[in-house]
C-alpha positions in Angstrom: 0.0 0.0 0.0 1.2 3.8 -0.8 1.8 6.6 1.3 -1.0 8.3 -0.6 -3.5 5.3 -0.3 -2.5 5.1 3.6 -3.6 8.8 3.9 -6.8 8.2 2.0 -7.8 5.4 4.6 -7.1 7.8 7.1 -8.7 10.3 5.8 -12.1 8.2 5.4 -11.9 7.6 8.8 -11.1 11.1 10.2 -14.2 12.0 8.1 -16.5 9.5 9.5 -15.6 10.3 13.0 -15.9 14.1 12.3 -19.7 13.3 10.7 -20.7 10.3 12.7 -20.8 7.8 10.0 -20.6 4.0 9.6 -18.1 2.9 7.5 -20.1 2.0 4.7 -22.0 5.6 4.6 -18.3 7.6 4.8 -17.0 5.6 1.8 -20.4 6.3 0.3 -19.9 9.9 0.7 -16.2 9.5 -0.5 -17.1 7.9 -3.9 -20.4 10.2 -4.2 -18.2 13.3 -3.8 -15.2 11.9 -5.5 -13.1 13.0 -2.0 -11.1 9.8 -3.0 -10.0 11.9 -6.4 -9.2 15.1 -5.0 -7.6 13.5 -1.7 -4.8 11.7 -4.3 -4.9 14.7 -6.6 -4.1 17.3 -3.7 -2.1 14.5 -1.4 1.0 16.6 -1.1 -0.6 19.6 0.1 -3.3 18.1 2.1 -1.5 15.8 3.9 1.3 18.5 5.5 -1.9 20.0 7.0 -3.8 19.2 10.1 -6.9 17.2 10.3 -9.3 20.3 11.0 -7.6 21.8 7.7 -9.0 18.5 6.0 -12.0 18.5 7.1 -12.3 21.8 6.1 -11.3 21.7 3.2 -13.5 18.6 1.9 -16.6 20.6 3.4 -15.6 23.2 0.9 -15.4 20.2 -2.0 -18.6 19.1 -0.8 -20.1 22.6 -1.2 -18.7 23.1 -4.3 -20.0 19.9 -5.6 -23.6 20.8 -4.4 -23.8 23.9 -6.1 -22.1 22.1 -9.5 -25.1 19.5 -8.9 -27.9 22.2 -8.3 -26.9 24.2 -11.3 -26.8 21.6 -13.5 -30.2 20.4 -12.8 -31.8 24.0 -12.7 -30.2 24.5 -16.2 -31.1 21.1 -17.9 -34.9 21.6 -15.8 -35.4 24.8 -17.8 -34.3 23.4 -21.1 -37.1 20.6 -21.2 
C-alpha cells in the first residue's frame, strides 16, 4: 500500500468520525463526492496540514460539488 493510499484510509476515517458515519455511509460519501480523487490529486498539500484543515477543506469540496449539482439540474430543468 502507498503513502497516498495510507492517507486516503485515514482520511475516510477522520471523516467519519468528524460526521458520525458507519463505514459503509463515509465511503459512500467519499465515492459520491469523488473526495477519493481530490484526496490523491491534492495528497502533497493536504497531507502536511492538520486534520481540521482536512475536514475543512472537503466541506468546501462538498459545497462546491452541491452547487455544480444544483446548477446543472436548474439549467437542464429549464431546457425541457
Amino acid at each position: 500500500m502507498t503513502k497516498e493510499q495510507k492517507y486516503l484510509l485515514f482520511c475516510i476515517e477522520v471523516y467519519k468520525q468528524h460526521r458520525r458515519l458507519t463505514g459503509a455511509e463515509a465511503y459512500a460519501k467519499f465515492k459520491k463526492y469523488r473526495f477519493d480523487e481530490y484526496i490523491l490529486e491534492l495528497y502533497e498539500i493536504l497531507h502536511v496540514n492538520g486534520t481540521q484543515s482536512l475536514l475543512q477543506e472537503l466541506d468546501a469540496y462538498q459545497a462546491v460539488q452541491d452547487r455544480k449539482r444544483c446548477t446543472s439540474f436548474s439549467v437542464s430543468d429549464r431546457a425541457q
